[in-house]
C-alpha positions as CSV (number, residue, x, y, z in Angstrom):
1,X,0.0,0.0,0.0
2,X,1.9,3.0,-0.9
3,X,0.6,6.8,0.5
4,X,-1.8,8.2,-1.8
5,X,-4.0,4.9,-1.1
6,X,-3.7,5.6,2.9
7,X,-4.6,9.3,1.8
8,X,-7.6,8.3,0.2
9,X,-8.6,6.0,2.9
10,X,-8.4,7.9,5.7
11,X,-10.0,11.1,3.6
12,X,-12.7,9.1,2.9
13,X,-13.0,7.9,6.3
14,X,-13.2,11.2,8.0
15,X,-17.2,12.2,7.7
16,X,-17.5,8.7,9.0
17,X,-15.0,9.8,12.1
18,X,-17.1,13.2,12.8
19,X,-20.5,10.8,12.6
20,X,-18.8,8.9,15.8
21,X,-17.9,11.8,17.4
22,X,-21.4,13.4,17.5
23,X,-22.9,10.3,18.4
24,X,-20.1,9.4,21.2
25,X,-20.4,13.3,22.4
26,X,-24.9,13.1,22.4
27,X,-24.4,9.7,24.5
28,X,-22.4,12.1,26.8
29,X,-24.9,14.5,27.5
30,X,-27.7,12.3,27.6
31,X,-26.3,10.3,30.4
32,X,-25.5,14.0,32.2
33,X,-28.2,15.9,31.3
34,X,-31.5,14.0,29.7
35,X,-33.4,16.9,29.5
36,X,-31.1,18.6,27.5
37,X,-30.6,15.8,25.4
38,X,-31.7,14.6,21.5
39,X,-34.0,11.4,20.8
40,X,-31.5,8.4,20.4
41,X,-33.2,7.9,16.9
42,X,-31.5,11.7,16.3
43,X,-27.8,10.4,17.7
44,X,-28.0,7.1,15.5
45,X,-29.3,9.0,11.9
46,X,-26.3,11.6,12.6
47,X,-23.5,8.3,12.5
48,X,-25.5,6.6,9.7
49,X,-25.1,9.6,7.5
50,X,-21.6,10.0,8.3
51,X,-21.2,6.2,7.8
52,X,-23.2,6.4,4.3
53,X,-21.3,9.4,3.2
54,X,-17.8,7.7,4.1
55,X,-19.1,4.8,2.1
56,X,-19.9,6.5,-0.9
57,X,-16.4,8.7,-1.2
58,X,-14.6,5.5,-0.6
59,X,-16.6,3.7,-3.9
60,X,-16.5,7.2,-5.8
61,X,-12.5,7.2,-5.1
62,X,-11.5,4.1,-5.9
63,X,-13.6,4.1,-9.1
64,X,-11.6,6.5,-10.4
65,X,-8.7,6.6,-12.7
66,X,-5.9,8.0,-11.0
């Protein structure tokens, strides 16, 4: 695997990264403030759309021709 592979991994990788973050930091709050806090349904379609998104650069960037 030579670096501009890695590259393109880990680029693609990143909404799914941010997705896991949100979800990790709404977990958070729930458990220290559930009033405050967003429907788990809300927590879940925030990764899943970071998770689809990462899963479409990754087949969009390796379809390509260099």
């Amino acid at each position: 695997m030579n670096l501009k592979v890695v590259a393109k991994v880990f680029g693609s990788l990143i909404p799914a990264m941010i997705g896991t973050y949100l979800l990790v930091k709404d977990y958070i709050a729930a458990a220290n403030h559930p009033e405050w806090s967003v429907s788990p349904m809300v927590m879940w379609v925030k990764f899943g759309v970071g998770l689809i998104v990462s899963i479409i650069l990754l087949f969009v960037v390796f379809r390509q021709k260099n």
